[in-house]
Backbone as CSV, one residue per row, in Angstrom:
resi,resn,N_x,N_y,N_z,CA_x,CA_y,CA_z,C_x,C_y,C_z
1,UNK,17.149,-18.035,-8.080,16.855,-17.092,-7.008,17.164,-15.660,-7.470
2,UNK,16.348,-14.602,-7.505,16.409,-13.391,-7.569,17.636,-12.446,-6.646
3,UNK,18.140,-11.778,-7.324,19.543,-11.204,-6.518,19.036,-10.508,-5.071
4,UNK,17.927,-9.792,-5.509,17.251,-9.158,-4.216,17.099,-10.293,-2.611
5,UNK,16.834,-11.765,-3.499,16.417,-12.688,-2.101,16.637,-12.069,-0.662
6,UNK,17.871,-12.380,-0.735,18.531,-12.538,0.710,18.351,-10.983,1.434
7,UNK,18.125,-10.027,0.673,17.440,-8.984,1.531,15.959,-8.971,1.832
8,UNK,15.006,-9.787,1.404,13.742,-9.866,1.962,13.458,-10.276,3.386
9,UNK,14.321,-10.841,4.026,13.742,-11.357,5.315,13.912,-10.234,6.415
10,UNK,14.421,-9.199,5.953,14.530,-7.776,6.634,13.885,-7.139,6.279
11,UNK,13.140,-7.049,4.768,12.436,-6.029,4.044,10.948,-5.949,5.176
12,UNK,10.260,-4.556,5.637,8.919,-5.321,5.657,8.895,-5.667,7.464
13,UNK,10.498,-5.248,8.152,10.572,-5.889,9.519,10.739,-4.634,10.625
14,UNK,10.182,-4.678,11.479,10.283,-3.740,12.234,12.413,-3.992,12.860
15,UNK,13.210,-2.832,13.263,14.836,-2.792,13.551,15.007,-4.062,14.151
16,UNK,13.974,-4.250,15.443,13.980,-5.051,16.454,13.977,-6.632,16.043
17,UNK,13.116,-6.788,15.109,13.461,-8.112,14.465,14.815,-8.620,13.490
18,UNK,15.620,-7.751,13.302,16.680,-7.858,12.474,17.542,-8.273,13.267
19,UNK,18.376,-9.742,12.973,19.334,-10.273,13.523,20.118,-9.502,13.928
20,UNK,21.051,-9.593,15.211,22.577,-8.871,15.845,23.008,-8.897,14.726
21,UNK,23.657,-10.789,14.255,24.672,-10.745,13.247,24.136,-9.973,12.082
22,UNK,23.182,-9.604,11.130,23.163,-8.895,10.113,23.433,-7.161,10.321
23,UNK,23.236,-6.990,11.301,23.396,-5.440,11.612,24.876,-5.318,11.640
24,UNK,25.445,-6.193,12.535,27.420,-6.283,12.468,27.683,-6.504,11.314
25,UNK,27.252,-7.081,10.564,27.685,-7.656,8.859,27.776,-6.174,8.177
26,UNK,25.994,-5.600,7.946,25.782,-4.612,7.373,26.403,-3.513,7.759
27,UNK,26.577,-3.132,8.840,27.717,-2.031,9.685,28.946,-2.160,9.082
28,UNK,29.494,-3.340,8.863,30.968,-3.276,8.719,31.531,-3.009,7.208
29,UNK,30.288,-3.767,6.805,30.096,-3.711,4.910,30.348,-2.155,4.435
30,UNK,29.229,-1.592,4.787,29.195,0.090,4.845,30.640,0.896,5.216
31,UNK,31.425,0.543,6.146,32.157,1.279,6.869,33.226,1.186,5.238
32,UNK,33.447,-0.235,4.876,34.105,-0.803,4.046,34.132,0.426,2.708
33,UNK,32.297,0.242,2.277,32.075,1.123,0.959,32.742,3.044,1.061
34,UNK,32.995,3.215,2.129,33.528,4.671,2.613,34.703,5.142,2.089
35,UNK,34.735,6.045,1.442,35.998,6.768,0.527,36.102,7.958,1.280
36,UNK,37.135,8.584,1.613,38.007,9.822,1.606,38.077,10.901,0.380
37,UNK,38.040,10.313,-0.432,38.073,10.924,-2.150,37.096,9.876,-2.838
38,UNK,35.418,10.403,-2.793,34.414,9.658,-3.330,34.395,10.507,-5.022
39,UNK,34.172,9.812,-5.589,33.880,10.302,-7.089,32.583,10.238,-6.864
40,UNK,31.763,9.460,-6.234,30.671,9.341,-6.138,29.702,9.300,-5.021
41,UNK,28.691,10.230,-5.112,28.219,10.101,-3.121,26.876,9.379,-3.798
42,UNK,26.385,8.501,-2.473,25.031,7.846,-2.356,24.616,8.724,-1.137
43,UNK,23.703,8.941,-1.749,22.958,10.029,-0.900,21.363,9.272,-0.570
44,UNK,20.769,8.217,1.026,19.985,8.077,1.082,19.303,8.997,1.725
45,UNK,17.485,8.992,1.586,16.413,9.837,1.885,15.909,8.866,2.624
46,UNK,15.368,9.503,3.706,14.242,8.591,4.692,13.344,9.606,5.605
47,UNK,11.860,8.804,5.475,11.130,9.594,6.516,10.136,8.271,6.960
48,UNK,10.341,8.000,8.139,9.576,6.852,8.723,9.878,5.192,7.974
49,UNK,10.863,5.323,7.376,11.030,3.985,6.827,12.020,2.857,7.279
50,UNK,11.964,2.498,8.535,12.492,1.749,10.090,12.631,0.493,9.214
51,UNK,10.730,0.064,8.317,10.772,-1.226,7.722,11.636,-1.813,7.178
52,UNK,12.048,-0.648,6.222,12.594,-1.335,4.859,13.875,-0.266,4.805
53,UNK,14.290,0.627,5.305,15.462,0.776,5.632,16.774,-0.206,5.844
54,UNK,16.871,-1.145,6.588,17.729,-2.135,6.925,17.959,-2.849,5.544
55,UNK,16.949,-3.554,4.692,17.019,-4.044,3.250,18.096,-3.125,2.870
56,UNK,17.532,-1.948,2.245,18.089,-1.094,1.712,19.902,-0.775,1.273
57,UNK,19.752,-0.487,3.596,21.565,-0.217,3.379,22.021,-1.549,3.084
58,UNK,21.613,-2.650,3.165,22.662,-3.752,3.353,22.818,-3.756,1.635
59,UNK,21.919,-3.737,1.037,21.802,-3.826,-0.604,23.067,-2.888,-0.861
60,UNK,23.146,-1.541,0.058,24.356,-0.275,-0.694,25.526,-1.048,-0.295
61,UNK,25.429,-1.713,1.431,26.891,-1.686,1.959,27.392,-3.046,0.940
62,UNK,26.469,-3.655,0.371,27.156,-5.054,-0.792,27.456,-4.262,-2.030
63,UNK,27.334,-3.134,-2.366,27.615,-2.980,-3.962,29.176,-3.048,-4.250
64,UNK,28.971,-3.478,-5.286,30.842,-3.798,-6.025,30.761,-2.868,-7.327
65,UNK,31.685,-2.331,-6.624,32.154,-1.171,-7.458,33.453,-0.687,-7.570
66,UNK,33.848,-0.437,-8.713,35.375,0.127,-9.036,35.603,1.572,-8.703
67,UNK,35.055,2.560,-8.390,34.602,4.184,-8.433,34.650,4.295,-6.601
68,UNK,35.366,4.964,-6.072,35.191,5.400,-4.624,34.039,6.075,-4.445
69,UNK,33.511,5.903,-3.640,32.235,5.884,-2.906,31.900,6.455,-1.239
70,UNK,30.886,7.237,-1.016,30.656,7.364,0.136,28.897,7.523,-0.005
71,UNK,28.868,6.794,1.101,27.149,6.986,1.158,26.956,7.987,2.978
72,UNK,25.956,8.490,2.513,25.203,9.828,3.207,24.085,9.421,3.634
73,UNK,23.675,10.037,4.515,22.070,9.253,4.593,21.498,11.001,5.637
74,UNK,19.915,10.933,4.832,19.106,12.352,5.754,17.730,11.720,6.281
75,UNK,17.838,12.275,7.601,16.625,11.997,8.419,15.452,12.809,8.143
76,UNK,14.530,12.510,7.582,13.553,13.985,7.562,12.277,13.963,8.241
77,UNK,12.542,13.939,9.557,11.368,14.020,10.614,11.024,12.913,10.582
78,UNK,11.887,11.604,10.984,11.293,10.575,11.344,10.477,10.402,12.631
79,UNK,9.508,9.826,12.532,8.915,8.923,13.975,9.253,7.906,14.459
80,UNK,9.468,7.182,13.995,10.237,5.874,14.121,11.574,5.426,14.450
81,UNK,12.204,4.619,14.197,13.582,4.277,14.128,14.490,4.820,13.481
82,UNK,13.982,5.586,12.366,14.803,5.836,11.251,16.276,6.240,11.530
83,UNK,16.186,6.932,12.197,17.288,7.780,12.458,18.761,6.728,13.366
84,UNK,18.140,5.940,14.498,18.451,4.921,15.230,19.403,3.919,14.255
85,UNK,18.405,3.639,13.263,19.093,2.707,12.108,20.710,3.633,12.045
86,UNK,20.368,4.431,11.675,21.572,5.153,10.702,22.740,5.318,11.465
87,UNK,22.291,5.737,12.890,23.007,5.641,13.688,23.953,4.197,14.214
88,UNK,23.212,3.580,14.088,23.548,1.997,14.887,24.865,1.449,13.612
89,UNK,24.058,1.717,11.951,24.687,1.089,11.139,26.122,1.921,11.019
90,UNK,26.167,3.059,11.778,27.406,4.114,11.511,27.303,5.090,10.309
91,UNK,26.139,5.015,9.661,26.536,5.597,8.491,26.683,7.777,9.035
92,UNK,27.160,8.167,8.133,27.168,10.000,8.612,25.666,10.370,8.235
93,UNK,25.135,10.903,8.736,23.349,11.357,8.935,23.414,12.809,9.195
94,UNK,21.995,13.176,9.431,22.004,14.308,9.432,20.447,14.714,9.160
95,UNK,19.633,15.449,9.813,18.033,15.350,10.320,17.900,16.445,9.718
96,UNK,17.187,16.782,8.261,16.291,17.528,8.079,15.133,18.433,8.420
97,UNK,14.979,19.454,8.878,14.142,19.559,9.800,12.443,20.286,9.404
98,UNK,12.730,20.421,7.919,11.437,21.146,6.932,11.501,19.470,6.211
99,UNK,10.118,19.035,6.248,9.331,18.435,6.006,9.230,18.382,4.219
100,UNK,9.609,17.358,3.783,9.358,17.345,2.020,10.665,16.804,1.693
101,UNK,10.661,16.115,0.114,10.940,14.870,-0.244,12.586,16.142,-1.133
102,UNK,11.666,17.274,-2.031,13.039,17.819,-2.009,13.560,18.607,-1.079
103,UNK,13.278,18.678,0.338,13.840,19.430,1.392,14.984,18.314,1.894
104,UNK,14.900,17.194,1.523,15.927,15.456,2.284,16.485,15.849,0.905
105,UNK,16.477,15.902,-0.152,17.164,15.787,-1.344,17.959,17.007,-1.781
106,UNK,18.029,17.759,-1.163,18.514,19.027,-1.109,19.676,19.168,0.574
107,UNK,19.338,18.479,1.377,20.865,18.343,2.466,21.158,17.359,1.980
108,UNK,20.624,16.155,1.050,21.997,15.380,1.230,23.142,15.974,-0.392
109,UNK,22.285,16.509,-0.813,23.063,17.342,-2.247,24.050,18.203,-1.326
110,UNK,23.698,19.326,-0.907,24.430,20.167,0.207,26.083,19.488,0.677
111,UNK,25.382,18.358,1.327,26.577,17.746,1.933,27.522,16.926,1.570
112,UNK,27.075,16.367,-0.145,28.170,15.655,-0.884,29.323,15.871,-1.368
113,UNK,30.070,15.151,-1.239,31.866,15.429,-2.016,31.691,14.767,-2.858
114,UNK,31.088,13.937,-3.615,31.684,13.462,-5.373,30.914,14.202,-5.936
115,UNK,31.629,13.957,-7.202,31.416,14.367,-8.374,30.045,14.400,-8.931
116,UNK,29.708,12.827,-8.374,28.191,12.704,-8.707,27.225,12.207,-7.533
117,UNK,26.063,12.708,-8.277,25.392,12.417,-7.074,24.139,11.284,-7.090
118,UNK,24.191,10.438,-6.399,23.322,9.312,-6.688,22.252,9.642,-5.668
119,UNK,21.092,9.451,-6.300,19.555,9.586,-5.112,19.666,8.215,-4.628
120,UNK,18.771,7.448,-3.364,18.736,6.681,-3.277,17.507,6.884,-1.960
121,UNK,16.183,6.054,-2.414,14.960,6.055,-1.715,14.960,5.009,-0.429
122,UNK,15.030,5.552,0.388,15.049,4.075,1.382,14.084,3.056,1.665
123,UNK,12.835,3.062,0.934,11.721,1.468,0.887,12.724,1.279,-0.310
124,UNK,13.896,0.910,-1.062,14.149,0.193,-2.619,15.228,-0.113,-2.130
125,UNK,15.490,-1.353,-2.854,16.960,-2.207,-2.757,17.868,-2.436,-4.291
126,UNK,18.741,-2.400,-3.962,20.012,-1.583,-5.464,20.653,-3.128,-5.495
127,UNK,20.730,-3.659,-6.780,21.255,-4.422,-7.799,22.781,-4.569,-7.182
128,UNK,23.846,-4.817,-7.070,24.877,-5.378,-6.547,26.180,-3.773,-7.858
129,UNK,25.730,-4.009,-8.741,26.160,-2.899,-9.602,25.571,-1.629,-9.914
130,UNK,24.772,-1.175,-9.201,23.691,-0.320,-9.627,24.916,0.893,-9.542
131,UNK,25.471,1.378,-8.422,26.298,2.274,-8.623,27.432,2.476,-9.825
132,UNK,27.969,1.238,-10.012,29.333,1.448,-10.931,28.371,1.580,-11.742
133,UNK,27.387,1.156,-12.471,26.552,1.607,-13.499,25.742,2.737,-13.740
134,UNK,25.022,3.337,-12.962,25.239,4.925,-13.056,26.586,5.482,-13.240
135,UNK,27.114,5.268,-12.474,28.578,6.277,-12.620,28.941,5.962,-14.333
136,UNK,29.188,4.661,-14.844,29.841,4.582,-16.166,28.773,5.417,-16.945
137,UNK,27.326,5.415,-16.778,26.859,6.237,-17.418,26.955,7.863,-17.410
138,UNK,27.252,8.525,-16.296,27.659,9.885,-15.923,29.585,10.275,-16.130
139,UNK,29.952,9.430,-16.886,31.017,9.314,-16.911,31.067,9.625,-18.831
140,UNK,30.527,9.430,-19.621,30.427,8.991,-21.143,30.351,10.453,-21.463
141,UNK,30.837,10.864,-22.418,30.586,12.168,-22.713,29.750,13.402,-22.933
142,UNK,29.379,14.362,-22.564,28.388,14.534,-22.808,27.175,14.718,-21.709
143,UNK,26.787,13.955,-20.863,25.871,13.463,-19.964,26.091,14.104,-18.740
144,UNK,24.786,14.576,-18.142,25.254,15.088,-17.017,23.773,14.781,-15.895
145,UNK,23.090,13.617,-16.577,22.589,12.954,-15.519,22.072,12.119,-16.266
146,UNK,21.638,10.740,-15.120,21.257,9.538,-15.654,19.921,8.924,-14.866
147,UNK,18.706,8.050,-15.446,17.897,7.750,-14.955,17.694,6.253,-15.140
148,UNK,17.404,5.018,-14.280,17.148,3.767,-14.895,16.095,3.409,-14.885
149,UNK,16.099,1.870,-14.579,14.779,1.360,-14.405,14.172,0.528,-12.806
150,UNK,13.142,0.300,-12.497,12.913,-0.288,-11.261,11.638,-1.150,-11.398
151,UNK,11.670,-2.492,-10.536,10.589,-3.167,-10.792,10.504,-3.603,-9.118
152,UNK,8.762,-4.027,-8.770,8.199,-4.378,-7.924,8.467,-5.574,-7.169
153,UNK,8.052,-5.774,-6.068,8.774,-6.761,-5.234,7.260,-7.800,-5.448
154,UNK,7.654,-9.048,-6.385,5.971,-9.889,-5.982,5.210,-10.159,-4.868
155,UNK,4.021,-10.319,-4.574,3.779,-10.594,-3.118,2.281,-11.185,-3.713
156,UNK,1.408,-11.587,-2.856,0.072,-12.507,-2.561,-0.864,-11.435,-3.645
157,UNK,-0.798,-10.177,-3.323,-1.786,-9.714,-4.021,-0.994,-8.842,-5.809
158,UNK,0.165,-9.411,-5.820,0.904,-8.437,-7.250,1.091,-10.091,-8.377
159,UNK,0.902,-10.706,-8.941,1.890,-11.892,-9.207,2.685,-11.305,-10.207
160,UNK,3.880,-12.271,-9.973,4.934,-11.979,-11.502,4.426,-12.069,-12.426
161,UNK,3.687,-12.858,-13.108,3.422,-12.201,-14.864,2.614,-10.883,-14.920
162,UNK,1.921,-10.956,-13.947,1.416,-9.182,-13.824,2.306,-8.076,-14.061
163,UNK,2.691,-8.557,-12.802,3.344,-7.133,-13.347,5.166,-6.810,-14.016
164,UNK,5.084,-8.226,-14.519,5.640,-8.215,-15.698,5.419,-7.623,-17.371
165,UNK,3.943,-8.036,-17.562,3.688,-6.821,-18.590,3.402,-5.711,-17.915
166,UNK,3.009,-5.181,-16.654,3.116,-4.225,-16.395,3.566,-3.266,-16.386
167,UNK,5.120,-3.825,-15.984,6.374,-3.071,-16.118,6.907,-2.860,-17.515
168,UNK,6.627,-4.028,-18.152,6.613,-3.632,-19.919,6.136,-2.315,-20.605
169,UNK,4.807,-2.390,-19.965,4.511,-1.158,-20.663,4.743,0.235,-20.217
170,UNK,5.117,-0.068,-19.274,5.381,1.299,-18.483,7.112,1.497,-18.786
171,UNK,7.622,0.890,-19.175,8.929,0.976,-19.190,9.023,1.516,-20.948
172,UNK,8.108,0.825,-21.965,8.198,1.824,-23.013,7.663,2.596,-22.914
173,UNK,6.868,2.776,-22.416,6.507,4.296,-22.016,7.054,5.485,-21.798
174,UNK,7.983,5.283,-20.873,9.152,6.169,-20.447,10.301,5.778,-21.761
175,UNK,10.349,4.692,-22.105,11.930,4.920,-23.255,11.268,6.068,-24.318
176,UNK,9.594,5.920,-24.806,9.600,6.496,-26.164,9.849,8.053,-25.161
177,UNK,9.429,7.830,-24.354,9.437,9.881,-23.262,10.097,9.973,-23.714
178,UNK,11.115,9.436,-23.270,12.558,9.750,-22.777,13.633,10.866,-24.126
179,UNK,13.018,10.431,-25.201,13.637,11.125,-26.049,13.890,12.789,-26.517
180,UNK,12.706,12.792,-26.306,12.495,14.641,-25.938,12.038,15.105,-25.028
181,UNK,11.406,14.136,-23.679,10.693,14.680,-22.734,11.990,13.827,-21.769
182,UNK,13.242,13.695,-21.565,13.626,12.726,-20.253,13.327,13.115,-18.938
183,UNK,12.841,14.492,-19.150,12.872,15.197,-17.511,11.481,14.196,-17.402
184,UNK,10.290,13.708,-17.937,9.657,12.909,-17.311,9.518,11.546,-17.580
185,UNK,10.521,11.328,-17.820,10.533,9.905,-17.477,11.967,9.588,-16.348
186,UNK,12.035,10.842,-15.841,12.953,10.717,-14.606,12.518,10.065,-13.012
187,UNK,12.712,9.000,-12.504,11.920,8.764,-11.216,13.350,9.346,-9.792
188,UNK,13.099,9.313,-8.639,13.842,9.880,-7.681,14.728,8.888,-7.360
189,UNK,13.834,7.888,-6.870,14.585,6.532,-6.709,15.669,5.839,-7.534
190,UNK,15.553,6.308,-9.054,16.650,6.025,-9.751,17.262,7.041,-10.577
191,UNK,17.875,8.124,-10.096,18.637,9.217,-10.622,19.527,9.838,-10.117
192,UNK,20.557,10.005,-11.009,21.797,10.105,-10.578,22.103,11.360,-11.845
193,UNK,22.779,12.594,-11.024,23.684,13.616,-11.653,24.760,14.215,-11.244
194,UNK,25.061,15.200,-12.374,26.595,15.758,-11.770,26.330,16.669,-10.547
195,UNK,27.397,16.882,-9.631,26.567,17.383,-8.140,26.887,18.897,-8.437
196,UNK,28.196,19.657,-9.282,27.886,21.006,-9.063,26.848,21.497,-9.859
197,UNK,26.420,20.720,-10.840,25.204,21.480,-12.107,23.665,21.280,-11.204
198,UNK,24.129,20.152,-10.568,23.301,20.004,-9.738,22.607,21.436,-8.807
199,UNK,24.094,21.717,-8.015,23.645,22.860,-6.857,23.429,24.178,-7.694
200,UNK,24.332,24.090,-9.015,23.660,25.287,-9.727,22.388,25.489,-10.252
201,UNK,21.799,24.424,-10.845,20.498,24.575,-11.222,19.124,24.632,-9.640
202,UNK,20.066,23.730,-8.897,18.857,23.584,-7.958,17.543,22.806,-7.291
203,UNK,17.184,22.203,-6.368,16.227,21.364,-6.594,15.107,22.039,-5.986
204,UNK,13.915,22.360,-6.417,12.891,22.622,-5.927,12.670,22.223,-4.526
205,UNK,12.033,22.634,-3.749,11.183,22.557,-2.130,10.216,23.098,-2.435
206,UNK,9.574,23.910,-3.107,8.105,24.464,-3.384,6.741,23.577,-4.096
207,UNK,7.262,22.242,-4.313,6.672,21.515,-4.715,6.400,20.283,-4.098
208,UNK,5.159,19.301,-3.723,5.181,18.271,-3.171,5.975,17.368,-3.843
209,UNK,5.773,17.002,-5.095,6.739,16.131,-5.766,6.715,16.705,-7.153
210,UNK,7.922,15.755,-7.780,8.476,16.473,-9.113,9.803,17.472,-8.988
211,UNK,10.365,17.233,-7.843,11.448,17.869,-7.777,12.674,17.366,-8.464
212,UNK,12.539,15.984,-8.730,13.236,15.443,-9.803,13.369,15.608,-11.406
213,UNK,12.389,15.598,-11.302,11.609,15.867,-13.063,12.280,17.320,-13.128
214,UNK,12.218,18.190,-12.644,12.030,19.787,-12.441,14.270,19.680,-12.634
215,UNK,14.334,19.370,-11.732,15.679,18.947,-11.600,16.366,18.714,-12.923
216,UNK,15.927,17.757,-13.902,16.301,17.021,-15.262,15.910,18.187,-16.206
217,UNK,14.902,18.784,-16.155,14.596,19.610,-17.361,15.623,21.216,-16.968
218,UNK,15.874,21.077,-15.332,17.180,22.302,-16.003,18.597,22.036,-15.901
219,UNK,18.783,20.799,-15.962,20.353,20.577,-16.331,20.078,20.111,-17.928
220,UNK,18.961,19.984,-18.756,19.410,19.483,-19.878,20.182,20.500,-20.994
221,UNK,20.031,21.901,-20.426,20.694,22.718,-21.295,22.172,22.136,-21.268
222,UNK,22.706,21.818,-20.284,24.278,21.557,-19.999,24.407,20.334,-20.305
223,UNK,23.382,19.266,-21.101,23.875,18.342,-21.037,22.855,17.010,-21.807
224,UNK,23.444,16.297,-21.713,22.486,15.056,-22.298,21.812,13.741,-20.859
225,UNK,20.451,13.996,-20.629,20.431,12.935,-19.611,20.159,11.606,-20.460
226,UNK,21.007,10.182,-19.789,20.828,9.239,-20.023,19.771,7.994,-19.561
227,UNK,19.519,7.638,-20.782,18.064,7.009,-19.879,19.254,5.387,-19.784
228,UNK,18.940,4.879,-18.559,19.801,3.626,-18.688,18.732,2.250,-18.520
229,UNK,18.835,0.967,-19.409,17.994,0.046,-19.311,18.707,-1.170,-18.694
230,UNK,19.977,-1.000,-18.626,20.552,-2.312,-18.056,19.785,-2.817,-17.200
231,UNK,19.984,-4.528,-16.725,19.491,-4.700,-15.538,19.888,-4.821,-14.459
232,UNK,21.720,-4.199,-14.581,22.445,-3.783,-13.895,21.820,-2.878,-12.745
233,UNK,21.478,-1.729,-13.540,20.924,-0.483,-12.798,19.744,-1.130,-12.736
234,UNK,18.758,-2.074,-12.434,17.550,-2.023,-12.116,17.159,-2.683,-10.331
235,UNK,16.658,-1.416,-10.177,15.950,-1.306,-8.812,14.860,-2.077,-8.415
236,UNK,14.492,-2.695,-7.354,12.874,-3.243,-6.428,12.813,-2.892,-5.733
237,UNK,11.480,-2.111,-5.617,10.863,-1.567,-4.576,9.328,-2.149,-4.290
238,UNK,9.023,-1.305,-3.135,7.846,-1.310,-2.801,6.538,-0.722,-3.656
239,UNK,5.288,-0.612,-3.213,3.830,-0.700,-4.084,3.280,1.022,-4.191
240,UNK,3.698,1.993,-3.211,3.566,3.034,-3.006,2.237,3.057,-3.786
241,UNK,2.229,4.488,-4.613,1.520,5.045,-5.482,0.865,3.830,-6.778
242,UNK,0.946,2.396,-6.881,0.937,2.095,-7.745,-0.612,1.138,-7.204
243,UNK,-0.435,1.278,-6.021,-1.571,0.280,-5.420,-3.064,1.194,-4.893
244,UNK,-2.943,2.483,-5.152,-3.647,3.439,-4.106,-5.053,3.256,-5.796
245,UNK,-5.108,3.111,-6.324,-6.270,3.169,-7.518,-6.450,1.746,-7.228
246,UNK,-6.164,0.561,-6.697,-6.622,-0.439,-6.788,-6.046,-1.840,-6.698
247,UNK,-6.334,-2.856,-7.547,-5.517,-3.877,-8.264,-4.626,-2.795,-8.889
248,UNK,-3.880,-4.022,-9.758,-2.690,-3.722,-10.824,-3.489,-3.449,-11.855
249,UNK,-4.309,-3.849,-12.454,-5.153,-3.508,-13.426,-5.891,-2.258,-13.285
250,UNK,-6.549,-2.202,-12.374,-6.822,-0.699,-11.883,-6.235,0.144,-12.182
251,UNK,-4.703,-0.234,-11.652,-3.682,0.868,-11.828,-3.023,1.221,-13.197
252,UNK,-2.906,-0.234,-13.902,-2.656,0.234,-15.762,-4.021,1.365,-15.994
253,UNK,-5.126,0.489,-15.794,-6.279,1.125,-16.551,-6.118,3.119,-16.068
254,UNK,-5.786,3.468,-15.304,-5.780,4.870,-14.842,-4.578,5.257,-15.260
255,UNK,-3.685,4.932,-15.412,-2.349,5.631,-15.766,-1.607,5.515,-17.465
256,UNK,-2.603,4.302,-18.204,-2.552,4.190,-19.384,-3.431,5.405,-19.951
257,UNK,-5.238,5.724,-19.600,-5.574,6.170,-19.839,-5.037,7.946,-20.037
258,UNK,-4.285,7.950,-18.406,-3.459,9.446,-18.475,-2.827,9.950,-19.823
259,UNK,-1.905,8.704,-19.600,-0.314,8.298,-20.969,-1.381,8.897,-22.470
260,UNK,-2.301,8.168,-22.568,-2.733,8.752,-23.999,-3.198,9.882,-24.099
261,UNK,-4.113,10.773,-22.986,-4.220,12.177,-23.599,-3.145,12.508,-23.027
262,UNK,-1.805,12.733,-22.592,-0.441,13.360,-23.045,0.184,12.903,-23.884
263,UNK,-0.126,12.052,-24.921,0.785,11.301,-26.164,1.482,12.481,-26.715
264,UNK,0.482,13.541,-27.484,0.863,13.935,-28.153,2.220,15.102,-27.455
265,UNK,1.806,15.381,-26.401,3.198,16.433,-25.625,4.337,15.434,-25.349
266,UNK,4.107,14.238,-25.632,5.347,13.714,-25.511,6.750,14.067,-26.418
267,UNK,6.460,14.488,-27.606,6.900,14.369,-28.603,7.564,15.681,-29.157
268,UNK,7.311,16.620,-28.080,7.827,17.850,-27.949,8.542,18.592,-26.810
269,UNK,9.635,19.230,-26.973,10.868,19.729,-25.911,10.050,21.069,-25.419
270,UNK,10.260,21.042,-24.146,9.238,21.949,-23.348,10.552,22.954,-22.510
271,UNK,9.766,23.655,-21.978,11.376,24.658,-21.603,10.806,25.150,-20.096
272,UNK,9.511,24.675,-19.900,8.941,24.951,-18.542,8.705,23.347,-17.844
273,UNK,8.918,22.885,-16.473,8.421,21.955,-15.923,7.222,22.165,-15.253
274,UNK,6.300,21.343,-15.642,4.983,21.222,-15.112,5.261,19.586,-14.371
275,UNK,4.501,19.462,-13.327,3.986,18.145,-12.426,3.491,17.513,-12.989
276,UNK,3.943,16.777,-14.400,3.426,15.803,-15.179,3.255,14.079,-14.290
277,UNK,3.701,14.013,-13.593,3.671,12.583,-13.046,2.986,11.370,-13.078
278,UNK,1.261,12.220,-12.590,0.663,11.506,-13.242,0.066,11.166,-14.625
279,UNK,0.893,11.729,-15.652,0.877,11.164,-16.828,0.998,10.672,-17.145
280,UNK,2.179,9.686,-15.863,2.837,8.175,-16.538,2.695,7.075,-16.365
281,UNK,3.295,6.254,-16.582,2.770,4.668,-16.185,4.042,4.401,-15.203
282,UNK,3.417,4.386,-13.697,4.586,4.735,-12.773,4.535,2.991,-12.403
């Protein structure tokens, strides 16, 4: 059985269908993960994600971790439940009120006390270690942010060996990036940095997305980002952007094709961020 299991029967569910007892479980779990002196903040993002929200926190309020911890959570113009959730589960919230992905990623930076700062997307569910494993990586010398890996949740129309080489290739993809280009092979959902280089450098709002990427290429002066492959740190999420060209094949065939006319800029340190995104094999 896949570690994720036991959060699927929430994944995907409107609040209302989620058992009493799992909401008391997940409530109390959370209250549990709460530090006074966090070395480390989890900082979740949400805008309309009622579904798969509930997955989510219960995945944070189970993580085992040695590193004090506090998780955050920002509302950013939900319609839905979103906010309700956050409320119900107790977590500290707080409603965004400008619209955009780094406008939520920018109050919950604002409002963190650790040291570091962990993103965390609310359609994705976190590995049982995903935190102590960022942190040991933002912890190693040197490093002053870290990025992992994330794979897809199977369903009727994805199968596992699909997008098993799928994720293969897209995952070297980003390792060969990663070497001189890490700012793009940085995703949101799995990145974690130091929080004052953080507020010093800044996260974009002038951009629809890539505020991450943008993010990585100006802390690398201060630092080394780590690309992490454990499967510790590896994330499942949802189909987003990966399903909108088609099948899965569809979607290699368009994003492989990207990957090769940027081969060659891979291979060179750039000092400006451009919205490379779709260059990659997301």
């Amino acid at each position: 059985m896949k570690w994720y299991s036991k959060y699927l029967p929430v994944y995907e569910k409107p609040f209302a269908e989620v058992p009493a007892e799992t909401v008391a479980k997940v409530r109390a779990k959370l209250a549990e993960r709460q530090s006074d002196r966090p070395l480390a903040t989890v900082s979740v993002i949400a805008c309309n994600e009622e579904k798969r929200l509930t997955a989510c926190l219960w995945s944070l309020a189970e993580q085992r971790c040695r590193y004090p911890m506090e998780i955050i959570a920002t509302d950013n113009l939900s319609k839905d439940r979103t906010a309700e959730i956050f409320e119900t589960l107790g977590l500290p919230w707080q409603r965004e009120t400008t619209p955009g992905c780094g406008h939520a990623r920018l109050c919950g930076l604002n409002r963190a006390r650790g040291k570091y700062h962990i993103n965390i997307d609310a359609d994705t569910i976190y590995p049982p270690r995903y935190v102590e494993t960022m942190v040991d990586a933002l912890e190693r010398r040197g490093v002053v942010a870290a990025s992992s890996l994330w794979s897809y949740i199977p369903d009727a129309a994805h199968s596992a060996a699909g997008l098993w080489f799928y994720e293969l290739a897209r995952d070297t993809h980003l390792w060969l990036q990663s070497f001189q280009r890490p700012e793009l092979s940085v995703r949101g959902l799995v990145f974690a940095y130091d929080t004052e280089l953080a507020r010093k450098v800044g996260i974009r709002t002038d951009i629809i997305r890539g505020e991450d990427g943008s993010l990585a290429l100006g802390l690398k002066p201060y630092g080394r980002i780590a690309f992490v492959r454990s499967r510790r740190a590896r994330a499942v999420t949802g189909y987003g952007t990966v399903s909108k060209d088609g099948t899965l094949l569809d979607s290699f065939r368009v994003r492989a094709v990207k990957a090769l006319k940027g081969l060659g800029g891979m291979f060179f340190k750039k000092s400006e961020y451009k919205d490379e995104e779709d260059n990659l094999l997301k």
